[in-house]
N, C-alpha and C positions, 0 to 999 in steps of 0.2 A: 705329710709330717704333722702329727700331732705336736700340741704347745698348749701349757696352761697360760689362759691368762685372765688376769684379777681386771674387770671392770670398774670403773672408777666407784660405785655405788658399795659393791663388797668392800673394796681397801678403806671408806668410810666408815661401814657398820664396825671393822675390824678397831680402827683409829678409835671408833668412839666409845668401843665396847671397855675397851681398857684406860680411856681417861675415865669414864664414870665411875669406877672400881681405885681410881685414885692411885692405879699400878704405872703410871710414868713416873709420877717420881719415885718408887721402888726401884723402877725400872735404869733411870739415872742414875739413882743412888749407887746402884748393884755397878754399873757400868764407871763413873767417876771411883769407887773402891777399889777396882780390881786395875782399874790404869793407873792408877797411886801403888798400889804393890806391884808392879810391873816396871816402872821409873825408877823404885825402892829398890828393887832389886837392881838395875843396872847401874846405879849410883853406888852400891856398896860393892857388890862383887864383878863388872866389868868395865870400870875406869881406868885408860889406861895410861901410860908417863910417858916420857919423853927416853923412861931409859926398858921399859917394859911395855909389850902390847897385849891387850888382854883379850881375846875373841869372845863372841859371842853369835849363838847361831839364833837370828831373829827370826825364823821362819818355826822355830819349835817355842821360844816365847812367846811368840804371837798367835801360836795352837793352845800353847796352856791361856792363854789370854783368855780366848775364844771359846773355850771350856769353862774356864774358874765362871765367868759371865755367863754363860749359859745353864751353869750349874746352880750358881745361886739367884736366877730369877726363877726358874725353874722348881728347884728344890729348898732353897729357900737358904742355901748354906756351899758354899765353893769345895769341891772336889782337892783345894789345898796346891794345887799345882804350881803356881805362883811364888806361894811364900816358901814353899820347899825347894824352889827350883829344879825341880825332878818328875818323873810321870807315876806318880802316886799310883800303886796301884795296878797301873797300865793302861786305864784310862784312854789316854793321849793314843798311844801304840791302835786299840781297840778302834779308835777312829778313826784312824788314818787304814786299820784293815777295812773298815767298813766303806768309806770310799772307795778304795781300790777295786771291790767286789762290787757296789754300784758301779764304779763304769767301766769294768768288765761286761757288766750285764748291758749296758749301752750297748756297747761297740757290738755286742752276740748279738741281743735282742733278746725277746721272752720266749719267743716260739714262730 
């Protein structure tokens, strides 16, 4: 069975490379933003009463989460999913196919 694994000397050059570039707190920043409109939204559109229950499915919040944050350290600007509460584009959809075909290809193999 092959396995990657990060020796502790690499996972340092990685850690350092991007404090000297001043991209953790970017990186923070990007991260504490996108969990504020993710709160935002379940505060306004899924609180629910005593006389109504309002669902929410956390496992696709937590895919646009996982996105919008990936998208704005990355590209420097959130793919919006969050604040739209919806999968912009298809986006979300797009990833969730592309997993499935990764481990697809696990389970087959390459050759």
């Amino acid at each position: 069975m092959n396995a990657l694994v990060i020796t502790r000397p690499v996972a340092n050059m990685a850690s350092e490379k991007y404090r000297d570039r001043g991209k953790s707190d970017e990186f923070e920043h990007a991260i504490d933003t996108n969990i504020r409109k993710l709160v935002n939204s379940i505060r306004s559109k899924y609180l629910s009463t005593n006389r109504q229950i309002t669902p929410i499915d956390m496992a696709e919040k937590l895919r646009f989460l996982a996105l919008d944050i990936s998208s704005t350290m990355g590209l420097g600007q959130s793919f919006g999913l969050l604040s739209s509460d919806q999968d912009v584009k298809g986006y979300a959809s797009a990833s969730q196919k592309g997993l499935l075909v990764g481990a697809a290809v696990m389970v087959v193999g390459f050759g």
